[in-house]
mmCIF file of the C-alpha atoms, coordinates in Angstrom:
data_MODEL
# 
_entry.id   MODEL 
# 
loop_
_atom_site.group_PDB 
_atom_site.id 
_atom_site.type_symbol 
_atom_site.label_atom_id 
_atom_site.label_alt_id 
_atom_site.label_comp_id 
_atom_site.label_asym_id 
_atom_site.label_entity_id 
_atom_site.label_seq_id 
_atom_site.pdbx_PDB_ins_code 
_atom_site.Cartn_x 
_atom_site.Cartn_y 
_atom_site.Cartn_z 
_atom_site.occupancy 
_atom_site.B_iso_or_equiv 
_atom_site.pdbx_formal_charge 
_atom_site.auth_seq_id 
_atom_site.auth_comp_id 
_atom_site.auth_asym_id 
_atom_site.auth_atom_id 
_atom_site.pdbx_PDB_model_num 
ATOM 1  C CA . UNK A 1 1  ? 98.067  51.693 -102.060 1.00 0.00 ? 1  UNK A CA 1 
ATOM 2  C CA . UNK A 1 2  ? 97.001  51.410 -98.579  1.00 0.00 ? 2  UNK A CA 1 
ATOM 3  C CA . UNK A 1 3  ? 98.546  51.357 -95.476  1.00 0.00 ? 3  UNK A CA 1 
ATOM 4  C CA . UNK A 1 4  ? 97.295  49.259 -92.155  1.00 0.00 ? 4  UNK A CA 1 
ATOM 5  C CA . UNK A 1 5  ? 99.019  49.294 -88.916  1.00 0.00 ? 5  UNK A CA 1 
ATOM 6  C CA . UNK A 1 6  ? 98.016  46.560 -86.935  1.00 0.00 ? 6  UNK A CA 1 
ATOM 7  C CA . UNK A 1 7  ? 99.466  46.345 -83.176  1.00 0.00 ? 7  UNK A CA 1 
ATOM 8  C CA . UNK A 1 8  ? 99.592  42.859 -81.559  1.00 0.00 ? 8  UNK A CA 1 
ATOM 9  C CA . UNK A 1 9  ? 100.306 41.363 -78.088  1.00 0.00 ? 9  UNK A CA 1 
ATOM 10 C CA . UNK A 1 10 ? 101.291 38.021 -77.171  1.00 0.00 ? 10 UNK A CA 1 
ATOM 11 C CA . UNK A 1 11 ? 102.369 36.733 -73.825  1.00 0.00 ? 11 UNK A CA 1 
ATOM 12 C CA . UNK A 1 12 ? 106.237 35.550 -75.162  1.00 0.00 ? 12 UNK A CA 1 
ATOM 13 C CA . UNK A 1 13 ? 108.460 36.287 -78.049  1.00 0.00 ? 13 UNK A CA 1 
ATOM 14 C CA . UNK A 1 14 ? 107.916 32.595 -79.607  1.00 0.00 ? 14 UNK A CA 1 
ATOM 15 C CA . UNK A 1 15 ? 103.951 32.808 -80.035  1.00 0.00 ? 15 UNK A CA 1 
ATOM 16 C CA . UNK A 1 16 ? 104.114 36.506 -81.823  1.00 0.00 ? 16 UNK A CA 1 
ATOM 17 C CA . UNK A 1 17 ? 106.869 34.551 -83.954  1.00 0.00 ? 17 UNK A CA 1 
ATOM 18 C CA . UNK A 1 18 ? 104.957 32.051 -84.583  1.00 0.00 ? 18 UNK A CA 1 
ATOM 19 C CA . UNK A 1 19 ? 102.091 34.160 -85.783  1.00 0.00 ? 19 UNK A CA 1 
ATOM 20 C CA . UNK A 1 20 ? 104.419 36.683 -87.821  1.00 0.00 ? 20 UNK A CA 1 
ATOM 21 C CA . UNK A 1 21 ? 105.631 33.360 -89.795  1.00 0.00 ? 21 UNK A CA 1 
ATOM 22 C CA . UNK A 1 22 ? 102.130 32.410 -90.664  1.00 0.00 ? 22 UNK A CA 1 
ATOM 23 C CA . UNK A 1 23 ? 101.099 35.435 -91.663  1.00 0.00 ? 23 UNK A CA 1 
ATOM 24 C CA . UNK A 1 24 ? 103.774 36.230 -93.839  1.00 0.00 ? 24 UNK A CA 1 
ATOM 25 C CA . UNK A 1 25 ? 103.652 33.000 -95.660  1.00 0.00 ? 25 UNK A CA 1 
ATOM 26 C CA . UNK A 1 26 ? 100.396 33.456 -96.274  1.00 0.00 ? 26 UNK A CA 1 
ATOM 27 C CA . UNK A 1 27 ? 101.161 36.687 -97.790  1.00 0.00 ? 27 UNK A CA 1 
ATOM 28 C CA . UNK A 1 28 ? 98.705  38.768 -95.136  1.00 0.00 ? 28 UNK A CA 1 
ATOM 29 C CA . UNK A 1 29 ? 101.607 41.284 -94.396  1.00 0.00 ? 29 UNK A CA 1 
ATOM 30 C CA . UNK A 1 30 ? 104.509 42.275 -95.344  1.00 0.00 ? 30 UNK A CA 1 
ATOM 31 C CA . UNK A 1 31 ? 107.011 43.045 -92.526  1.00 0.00 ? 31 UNK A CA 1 
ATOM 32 C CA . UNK A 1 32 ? 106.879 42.592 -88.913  1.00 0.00 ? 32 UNK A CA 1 
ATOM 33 C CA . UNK A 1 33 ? 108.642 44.409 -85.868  1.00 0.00 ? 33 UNK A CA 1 
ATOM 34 C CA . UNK A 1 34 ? 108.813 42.896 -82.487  1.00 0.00 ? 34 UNK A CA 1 
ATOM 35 C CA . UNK A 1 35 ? 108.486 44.998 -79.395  1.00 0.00 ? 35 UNK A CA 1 
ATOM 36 C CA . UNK A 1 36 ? 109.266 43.781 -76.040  1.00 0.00 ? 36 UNK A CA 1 
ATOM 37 C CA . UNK A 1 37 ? 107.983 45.942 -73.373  1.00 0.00 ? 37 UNK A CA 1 
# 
């Protein structure tokens, strides 16, 4: 198996939540961490 680490940025918490939802119901990835700078 493969592993792809793909690094995001959105301008608020909500919209990266958003995505993360979508992507995980759709079965695109598997976990998601959220990193506030």
């Amino acid at each position: 198996m493969k592993i792809i680490l793909i690094y995001i940025t959105h301008e608020n918490v909500e919209q990266a939540k958003k995505v993360a939802e979508h992507l995980l119901e759709k079965r695109l990835i598997a976990c998601v961490n959220y990193n506030q700078a």
